[in-house]
C-alpha positions as CSV (number, residue, x, y, z in Angstrom):
1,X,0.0,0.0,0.0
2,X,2.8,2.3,0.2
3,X,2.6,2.8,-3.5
4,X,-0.6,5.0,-2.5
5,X,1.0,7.2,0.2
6,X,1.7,10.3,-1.9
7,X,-1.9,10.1,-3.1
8,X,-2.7,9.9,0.4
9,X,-0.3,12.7,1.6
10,X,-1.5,14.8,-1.1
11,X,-5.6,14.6,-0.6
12,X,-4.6,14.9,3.0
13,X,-3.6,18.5,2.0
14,X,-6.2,19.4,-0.4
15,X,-8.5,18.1,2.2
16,X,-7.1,20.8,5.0
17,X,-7.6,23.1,2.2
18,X,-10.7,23.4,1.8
19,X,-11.1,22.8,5.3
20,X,-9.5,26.1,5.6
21,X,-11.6,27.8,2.8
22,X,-8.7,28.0,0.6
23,X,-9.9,28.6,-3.1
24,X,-10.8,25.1,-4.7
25,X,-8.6,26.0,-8.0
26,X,-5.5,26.7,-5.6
27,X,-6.3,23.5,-3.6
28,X,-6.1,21.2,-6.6
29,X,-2.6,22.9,-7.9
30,X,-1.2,22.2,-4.9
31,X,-2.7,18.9,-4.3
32,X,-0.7,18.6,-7.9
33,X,1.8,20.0,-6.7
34,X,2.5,17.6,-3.4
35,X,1.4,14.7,-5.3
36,X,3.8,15.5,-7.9
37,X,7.0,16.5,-5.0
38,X,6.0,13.2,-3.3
39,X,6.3,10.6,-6.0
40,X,9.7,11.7,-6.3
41,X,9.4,14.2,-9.3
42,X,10.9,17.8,-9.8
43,X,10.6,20.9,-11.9
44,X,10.9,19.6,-15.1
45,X,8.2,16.8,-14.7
46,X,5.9,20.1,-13.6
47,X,6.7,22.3,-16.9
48,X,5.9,18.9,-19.1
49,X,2.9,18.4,-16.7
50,X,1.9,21.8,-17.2
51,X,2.5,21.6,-20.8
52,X,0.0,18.6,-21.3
53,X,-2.7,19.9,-19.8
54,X,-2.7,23.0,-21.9
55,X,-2.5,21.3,-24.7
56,X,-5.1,19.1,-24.0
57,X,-8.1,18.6,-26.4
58,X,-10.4,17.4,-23.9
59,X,-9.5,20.6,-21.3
60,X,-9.4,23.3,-24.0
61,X,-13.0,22.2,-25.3
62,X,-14.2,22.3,-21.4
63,X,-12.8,25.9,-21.2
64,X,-14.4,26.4,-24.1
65,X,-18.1,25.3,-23.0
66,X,-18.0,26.9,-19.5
67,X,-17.3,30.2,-21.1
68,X,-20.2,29.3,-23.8
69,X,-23.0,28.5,-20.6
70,X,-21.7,31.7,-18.8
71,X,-22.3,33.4,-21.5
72,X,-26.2,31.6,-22.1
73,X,-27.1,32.5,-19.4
74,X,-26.3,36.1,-19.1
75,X,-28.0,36.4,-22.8
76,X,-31.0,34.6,-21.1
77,X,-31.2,37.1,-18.1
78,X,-31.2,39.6,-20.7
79,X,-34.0,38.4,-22.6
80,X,-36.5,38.3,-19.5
81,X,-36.4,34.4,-19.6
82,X,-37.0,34.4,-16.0
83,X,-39.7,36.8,-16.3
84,X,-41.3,35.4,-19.0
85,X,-41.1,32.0,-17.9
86,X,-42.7,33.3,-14.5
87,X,-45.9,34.8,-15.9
88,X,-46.4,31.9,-17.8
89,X,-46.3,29.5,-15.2
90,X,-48.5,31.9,-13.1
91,X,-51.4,31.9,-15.7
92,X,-51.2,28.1,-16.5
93,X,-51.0,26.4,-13.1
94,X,-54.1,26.7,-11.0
95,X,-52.6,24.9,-7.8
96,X,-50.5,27.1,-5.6
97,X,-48.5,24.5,-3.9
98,X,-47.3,22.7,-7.0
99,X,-46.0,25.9,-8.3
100,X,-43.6,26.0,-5.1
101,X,-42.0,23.0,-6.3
102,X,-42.0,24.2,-10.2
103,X,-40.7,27.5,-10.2
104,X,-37.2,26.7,-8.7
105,X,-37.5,23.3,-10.5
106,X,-37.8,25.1,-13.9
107,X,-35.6,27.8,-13.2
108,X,-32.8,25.6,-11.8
109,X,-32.5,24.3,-15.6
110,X,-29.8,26.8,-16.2
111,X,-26.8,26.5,-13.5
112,X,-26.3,29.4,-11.7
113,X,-23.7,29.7,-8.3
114,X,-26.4,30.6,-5.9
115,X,-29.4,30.5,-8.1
116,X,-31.8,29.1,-5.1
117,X,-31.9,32.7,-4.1
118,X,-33.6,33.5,-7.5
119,X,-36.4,31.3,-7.1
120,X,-36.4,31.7,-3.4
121,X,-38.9,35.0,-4.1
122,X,-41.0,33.4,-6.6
123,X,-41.4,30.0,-4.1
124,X,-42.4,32.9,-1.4
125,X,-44.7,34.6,-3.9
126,X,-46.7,31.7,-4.3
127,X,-46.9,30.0,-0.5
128,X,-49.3,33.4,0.4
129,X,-52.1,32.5,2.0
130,X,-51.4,28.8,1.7
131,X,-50.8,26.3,4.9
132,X,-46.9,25.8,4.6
133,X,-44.1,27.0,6.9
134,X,-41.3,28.4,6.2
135,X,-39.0,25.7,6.7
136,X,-41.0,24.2,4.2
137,X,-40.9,26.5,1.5
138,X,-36.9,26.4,2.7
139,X,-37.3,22.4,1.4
140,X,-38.9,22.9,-1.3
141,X,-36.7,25.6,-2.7
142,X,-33.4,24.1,-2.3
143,X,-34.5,20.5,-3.1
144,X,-36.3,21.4,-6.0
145,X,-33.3,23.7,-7.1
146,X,-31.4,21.0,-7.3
147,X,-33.3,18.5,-10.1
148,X,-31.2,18.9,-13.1
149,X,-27.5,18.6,-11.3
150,X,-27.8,14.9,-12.4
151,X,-28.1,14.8,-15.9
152,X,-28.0,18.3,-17.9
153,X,-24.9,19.0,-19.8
154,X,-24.8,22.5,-18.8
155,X,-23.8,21.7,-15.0
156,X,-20.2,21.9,-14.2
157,X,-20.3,19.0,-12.9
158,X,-21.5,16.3,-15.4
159,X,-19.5,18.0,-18.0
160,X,-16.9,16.7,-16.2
161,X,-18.1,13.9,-15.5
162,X,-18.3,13.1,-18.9
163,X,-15.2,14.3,-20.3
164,X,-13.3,12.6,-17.5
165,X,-14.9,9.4,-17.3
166,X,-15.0,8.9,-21.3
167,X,-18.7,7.8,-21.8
168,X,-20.6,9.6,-24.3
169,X,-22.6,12.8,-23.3
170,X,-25.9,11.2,-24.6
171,X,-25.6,8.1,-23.1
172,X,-24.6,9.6,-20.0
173,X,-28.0,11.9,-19.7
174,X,-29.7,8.8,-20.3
175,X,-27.3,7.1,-17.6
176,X,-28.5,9.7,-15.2
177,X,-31.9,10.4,-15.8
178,X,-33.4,7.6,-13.6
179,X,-31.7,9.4,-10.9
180,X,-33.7,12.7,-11.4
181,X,-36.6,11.1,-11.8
182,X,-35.9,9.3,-8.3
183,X,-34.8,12.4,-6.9
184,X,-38.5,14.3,-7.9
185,X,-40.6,11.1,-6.6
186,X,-38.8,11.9,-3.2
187,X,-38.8,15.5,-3.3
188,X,-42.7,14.8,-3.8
189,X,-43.3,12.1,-1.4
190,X,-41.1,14.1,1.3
191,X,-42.0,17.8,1.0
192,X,-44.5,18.5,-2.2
193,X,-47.2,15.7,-0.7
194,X,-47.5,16.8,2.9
195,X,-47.9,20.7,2.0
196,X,-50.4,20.0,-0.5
197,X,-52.9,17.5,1.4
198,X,-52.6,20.2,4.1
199,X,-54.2,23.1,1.6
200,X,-56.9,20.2,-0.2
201,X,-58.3,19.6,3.1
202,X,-58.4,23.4,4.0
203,X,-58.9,24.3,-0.2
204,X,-56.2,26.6,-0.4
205,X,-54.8,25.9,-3.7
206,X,-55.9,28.8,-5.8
207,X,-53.3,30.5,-8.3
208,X,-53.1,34.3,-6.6
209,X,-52.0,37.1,-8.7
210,X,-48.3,38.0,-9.2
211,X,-49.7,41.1,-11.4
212,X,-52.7,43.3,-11.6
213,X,-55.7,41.3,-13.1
214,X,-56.2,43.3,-16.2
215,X,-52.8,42.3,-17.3
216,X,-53.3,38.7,-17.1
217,X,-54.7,36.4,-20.1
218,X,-57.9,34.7,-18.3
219,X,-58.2,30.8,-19.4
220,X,-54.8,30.2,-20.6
221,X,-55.3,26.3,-21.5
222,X,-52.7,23.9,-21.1
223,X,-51.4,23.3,-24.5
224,X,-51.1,26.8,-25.6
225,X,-49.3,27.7,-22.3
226,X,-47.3,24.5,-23.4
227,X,-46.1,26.2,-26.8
228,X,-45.6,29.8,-25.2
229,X,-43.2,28.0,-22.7
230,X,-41.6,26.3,-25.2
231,X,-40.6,29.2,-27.1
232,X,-39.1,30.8,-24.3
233,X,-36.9,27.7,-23.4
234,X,-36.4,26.9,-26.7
235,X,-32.4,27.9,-26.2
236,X,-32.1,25.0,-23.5
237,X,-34.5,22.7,-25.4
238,X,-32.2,22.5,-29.1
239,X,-29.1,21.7,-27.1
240,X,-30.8,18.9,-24.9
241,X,-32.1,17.6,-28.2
242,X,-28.7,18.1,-30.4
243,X,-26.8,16.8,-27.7
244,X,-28.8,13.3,-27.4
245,X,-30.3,12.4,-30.9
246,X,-26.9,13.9,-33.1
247,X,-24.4,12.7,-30.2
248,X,-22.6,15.7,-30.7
249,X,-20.6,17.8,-28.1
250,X,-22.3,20.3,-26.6
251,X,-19.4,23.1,-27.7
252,X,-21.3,23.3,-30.7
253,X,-25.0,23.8,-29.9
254,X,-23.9,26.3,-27.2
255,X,-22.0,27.9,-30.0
256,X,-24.8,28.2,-32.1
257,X,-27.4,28.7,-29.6
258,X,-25.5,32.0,-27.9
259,X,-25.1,33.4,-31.9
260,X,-28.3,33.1,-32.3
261,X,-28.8,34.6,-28.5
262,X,-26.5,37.6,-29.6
263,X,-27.9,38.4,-33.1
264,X,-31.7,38.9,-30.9
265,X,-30.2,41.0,-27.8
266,X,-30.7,44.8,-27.9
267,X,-27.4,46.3,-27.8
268,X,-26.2,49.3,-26.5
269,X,-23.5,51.5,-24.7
270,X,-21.3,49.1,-22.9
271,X,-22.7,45.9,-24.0
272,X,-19.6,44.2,-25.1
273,X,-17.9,45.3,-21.7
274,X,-20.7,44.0,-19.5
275,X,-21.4,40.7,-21.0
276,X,-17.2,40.1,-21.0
277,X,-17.3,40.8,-17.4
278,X,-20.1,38.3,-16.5
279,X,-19.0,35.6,-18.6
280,X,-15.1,35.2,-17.4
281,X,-15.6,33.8,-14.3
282,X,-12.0,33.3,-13.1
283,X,-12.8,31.2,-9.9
284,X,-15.0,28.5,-12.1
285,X,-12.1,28.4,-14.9
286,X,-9.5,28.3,-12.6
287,X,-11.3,25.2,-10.9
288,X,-11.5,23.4,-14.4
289,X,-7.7,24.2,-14.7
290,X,-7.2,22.8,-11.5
291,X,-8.6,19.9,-11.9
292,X,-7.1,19.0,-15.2
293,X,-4.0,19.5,-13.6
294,X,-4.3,17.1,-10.6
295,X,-6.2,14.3,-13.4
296,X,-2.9,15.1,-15.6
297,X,-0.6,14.9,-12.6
298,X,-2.3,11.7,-11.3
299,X,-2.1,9.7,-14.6
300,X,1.7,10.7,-14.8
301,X,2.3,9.1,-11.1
302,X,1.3,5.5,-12.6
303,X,-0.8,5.2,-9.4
304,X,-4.1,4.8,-11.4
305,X,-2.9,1.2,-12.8
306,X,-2.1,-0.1,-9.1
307,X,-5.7,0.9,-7.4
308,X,-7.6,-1.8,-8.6
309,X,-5.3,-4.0,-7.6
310,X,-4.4,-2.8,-4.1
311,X,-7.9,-2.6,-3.6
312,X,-8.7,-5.9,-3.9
313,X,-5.4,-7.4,-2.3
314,X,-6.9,-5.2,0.7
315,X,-10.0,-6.9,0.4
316,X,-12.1,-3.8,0.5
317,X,-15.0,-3.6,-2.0
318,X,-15.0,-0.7,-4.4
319,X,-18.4,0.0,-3.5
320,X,-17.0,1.3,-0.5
321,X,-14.3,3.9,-1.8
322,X,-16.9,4.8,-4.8
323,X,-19.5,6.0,-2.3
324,X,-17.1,6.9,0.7
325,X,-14.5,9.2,-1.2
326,X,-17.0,11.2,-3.0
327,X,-19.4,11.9,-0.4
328,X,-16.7,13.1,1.9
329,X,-15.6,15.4,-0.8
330,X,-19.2,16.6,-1.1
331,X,-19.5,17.3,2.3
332,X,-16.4,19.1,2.3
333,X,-17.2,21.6,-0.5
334,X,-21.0,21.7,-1.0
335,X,-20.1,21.3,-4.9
336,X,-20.9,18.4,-7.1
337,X,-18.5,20.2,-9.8
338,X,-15.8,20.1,-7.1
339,X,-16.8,16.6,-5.8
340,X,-16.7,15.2,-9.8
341,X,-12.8,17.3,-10.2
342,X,-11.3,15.7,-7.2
343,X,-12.7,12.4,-7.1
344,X,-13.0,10.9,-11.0
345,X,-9.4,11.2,-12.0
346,X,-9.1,8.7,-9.2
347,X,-11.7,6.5,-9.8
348,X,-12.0,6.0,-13.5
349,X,-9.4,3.4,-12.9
350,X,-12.3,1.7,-10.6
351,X,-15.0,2.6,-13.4
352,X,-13.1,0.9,-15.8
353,X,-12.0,-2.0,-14.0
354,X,-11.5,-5.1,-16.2
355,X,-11.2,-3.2,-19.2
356,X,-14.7,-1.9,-19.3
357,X,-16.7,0.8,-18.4
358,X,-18.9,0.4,-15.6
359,X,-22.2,2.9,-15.7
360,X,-22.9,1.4,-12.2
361,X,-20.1,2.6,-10.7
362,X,-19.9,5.6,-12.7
363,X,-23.8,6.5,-11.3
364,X,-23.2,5.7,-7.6
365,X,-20.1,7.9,-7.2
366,X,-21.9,10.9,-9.0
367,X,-25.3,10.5,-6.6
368,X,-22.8,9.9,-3.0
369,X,-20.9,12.9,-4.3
370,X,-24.1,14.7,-4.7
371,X,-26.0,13.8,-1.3
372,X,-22.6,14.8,0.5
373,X,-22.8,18.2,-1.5
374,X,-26.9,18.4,-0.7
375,X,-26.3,18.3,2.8
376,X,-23.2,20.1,3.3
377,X,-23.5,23.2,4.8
378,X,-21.0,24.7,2.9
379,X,-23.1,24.5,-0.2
380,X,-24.1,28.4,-1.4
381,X,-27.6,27.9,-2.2
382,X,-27.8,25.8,1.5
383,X,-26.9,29.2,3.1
384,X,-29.0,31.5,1.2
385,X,-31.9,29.5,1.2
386,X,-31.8,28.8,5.2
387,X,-31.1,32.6,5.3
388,X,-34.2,33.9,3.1
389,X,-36.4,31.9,4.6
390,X,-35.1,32.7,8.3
391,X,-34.7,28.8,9.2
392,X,-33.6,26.8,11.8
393,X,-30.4,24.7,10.2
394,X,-30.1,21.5,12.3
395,X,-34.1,20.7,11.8
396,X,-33.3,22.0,8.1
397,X,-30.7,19.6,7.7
398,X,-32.8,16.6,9.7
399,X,-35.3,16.6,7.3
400,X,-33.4,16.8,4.3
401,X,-31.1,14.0,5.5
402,X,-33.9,11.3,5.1
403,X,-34.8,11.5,1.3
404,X,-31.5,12.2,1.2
405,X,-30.2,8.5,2.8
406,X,-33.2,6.7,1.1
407,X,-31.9,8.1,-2.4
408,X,-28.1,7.0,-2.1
409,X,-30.1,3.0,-1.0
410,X,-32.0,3.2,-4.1
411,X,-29.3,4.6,-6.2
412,X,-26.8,2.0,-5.0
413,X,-29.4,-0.6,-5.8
414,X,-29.4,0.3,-9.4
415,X,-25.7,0.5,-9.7
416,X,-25.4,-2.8,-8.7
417,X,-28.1,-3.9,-11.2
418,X,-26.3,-1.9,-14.0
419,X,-22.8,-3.3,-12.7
420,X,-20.0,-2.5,-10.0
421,X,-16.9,-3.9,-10.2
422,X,-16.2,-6.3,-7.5
C-alpha cells in the first residue's frame, strides 16, 4: 500500500484546504503540486505536466463550454427568460403548492452559483395565504433547485463527469436520468405531498396574482401555455435535443445557440464590456484548470494502474471507496462540480475496472458525491436559502437528510443492477 501514500499525503492536504476555505482552484494545484513533489518528481516533470494539460483537447473544449454557458445564461437574463417563464407558469397552473415545487425546478435548468436565491422569491410569492411553513418552502426551494444537477450538460459537474470518465454525453444523460426522476418522486413524497394535502383539506390551492388582473390572459389552457413555454426555453430545449439524438458535443450547440442569442439581444453603450465581465468567471475556470492539472498529474504518477489491484489485495470492495471518497468530498465543498474534479481522476481506474466501463459505478459515485454536497453546509444555495427563509439549520438539515439516505439505498441498488466492479 505504500505505493498510494503520496496520493494519500496529497488529498490529505487538499483536504485541510478546503477545510480552511482556501480557493478550490489553488487547492487542486497544490494537491498537484505535493502529489507530484512526493512521487519523487521535480521541476521539469511540472513544466511537461503543465504543458499537457494545456494542450489538451479534452481541457481546452471544457474551457471552451464553461465560457459558452456563462455566456447563455447572461444572454437569457437579458431576454426576460425568467420573467417570461414566470408569468407563464403563473397563468397556466391553478394549484399554488405545485408551483412552489415548479418555479425553482424550472428555473434551476440553467446552472447558476447561488441560483436558489432567484427562485427563493418566486417559491415565497406563491406560499401566500397557503398552509406551509417556512422551513417548508426552505425544502422545497433548495430541493427542488437541485433536479437537473444529475443529468443536464450544462452543469459543471456532469460535464466533467463526462469528459473525465470517457462515456458519451448522450448516453450519459440517459445514464443519469433515472436518478432525477428518483430524486422528484422523493422530493414529492417528502415535502411537495404533505404541504399540498394540508391546503386540499383546508382548499387553499388557488393560483393568486403576481400582477394586476387586467394584465393577465384569463383561461390560458394547457397546450397553448405549453407552446408559449416552449418558445421561451427553446435555447435550452435545441441543445438537450442536439446533444442526445446527433451525439454531438455540446461546444457546438452552445455555439450556435448563444449566436443566435447575440444576433436577438438589444445592444447598447457598454454591451460588449458588460457581457465580458459576467461571462469570465475566473474562480469557475480556474477550478477546471485545476482539476485537469491534478487528473494530468495523477495519470503521470502511474498510481491509477495499481488501485484496482491494491484494492482488492486489501479486500475492500470498491463499493465502498466509490460511495465513501466522494461523499466526503461533497460534504467538504458543498459542490458536485468540485466533488466530480477531485474524485473521477481517481476512480476511473475503478470505473473501468476489467477493461470496461462500468455505468454502475460511474452513477453511484456521481449520486454519493451529490448527497454529500446536498447536505453540506457549505453548499451556497444551502446558506441562502436557510437565510431567506429565516430557518432553523439543524431541523433543516434533519429533514433533508432522510430523502437524502433513502436516495443513495436506491441509487446503489441500481448501480449494482447496471454493474460495480467487484
Amino acid at each position: 500500500m505504500y505505493q498510494l501514500l503520496p496520493l494519500v499525503v496529497s488529498i490529505l492536504i487538499l483536504i485541510a484546504l478546503l477545510v480552511f476555505k482556501v480557493n478550490l482552484g489553488w487547492s487542486l494545484v497544490i494537491a498537484s503540486g505535493s502529489l507530484l513533489v512526493f512521487s519523487g518528481n521535480g521541476l521539469v516533470e511540472f513544466v511537461e505536466i503543465v504543458r499537457r494539460t494545456a494542450t489538451d483537447g479534452q481541457f481546452l473544449e471544457i474551457i471552451g463550454i464553461v465560457l459558452l454557458i456563462n455566456l447563455l445564461e447572461e444572454l437569457l437574463r437579458r431576454a426576460a427568460y425568467f420573467d417570461r417563464t414566470l408569468q407563464v407558469l403563473q397563468e397556466t397552473f391553478k394549484n399554488r403548492v405545485k408551483i412552489t415545487a415548479v418555479f425553482p425546478a424550472l428555473f434551476g435548468a440553467i446552472p447558476a452559483i447561488g441560483g436558489a436565491k432567484l427562485s427563493a422569491p418566486l417559491v415565497e410569492l406563491a406560499a401566500k395565504g397557503l398552509k406551509i411553513t417556512r422551513a417548508e418552502q426552505a425544502l422545497l426551494n433548495y430541493w427542488f433547485r437541485h433536479t437537473w444537477e444529475f443529468c443536464s450538460p450544462l452543469f459543471p459537474g456532469p460535464i466533467l463527469a463526462i469528459y473525465l470518465s470517457g462515456i458519451e454525453t448522450g448516453k450519459y444523460i440517459l445514464l443519469m436520468l433515472p436518478c432525477t426522476i428518483i430524486f422528484v418522486v422523493l422530493g414529492h413524497l417528502f415535502f411537495l405531498r404533505p404541504v399540498l394535502k394540508r391546503n386540499q383539506e383546508a382548499g387553499q390551492t388557488d393560483v393568486i396574482s403576481v400582477q394586476p388582473q387586467s394584465q393577465q390572459e384569463p383561461g390560458v389552457g394547457f397546450w397553448k401555455a405549453s407552446f408559449r413555454l416552449i418558445k421561451i426555453v427553446w435555447p435550452v430545449l435545441a441543445i438537450m435535443f442536439i446533444v442526445v439524438v446527433f451525439k454531438r458535443s455540446i461546444l457546438w450547440p452552445l455555439l450556435l445557440t448563444n449566436l443566435i442569442l447575440l444576433y436577438r439581444t438589444p445592444k447598447g453603450k457598454g454591451f460588449v464590456h458588460g457581457l465580458t465581465k459576467k461571462v469570465f468567471s475566473f474562480q469557475l475556470l480556474w477550478m477546471v484548470i485545476g482539476v485537469f492539472l491534478f487528473k494530468t498529474t495523477f495519470e503521470w504518477t502511474g498510481i491509477p494502474q495499481v488501485i484496482p489491484s491494491l484494492l482488492a489485495g486489501a479486500g475492500i470492495p470498491s463499493y465502498v471507496l466509490i460511495i465513501v471518497f466522494p461523499l466526503m468530498i461533497g460534504l467538504l465543498t458543498g459542490l458536485p462540480s468540485a466533488v466530480v474534479g477531485i474524485t473521477y481522476p481517481i476512480l476511473v481506474p475503478v470505473f473501468n475496472h476489467g477493461g470496461m466501463l462500468h455505468l454502475g459505478a460511474l452513477m453511484l459515485a456521481f449520486v454519493a458525491g451529490h448527497v454529500g454536497s446536498m447536505l453540506s453546509p457549505l453548499h451556497v444555495c444551502f446558506v441562502l436559502t436557510v437565510d431567506y427563509f429565516r430557518t432553523e439549520i439543524l431541523p433543516f438539515w434533519k429533514r433533508l437528510f432522510y430523502p437524502q439516505a433513502l436516495e443513495l439505498i436506491v441509487i446503489f441498488v441500481l448501480a449494482y443492477i447496471l454493474g460495480i466492479p467487484g
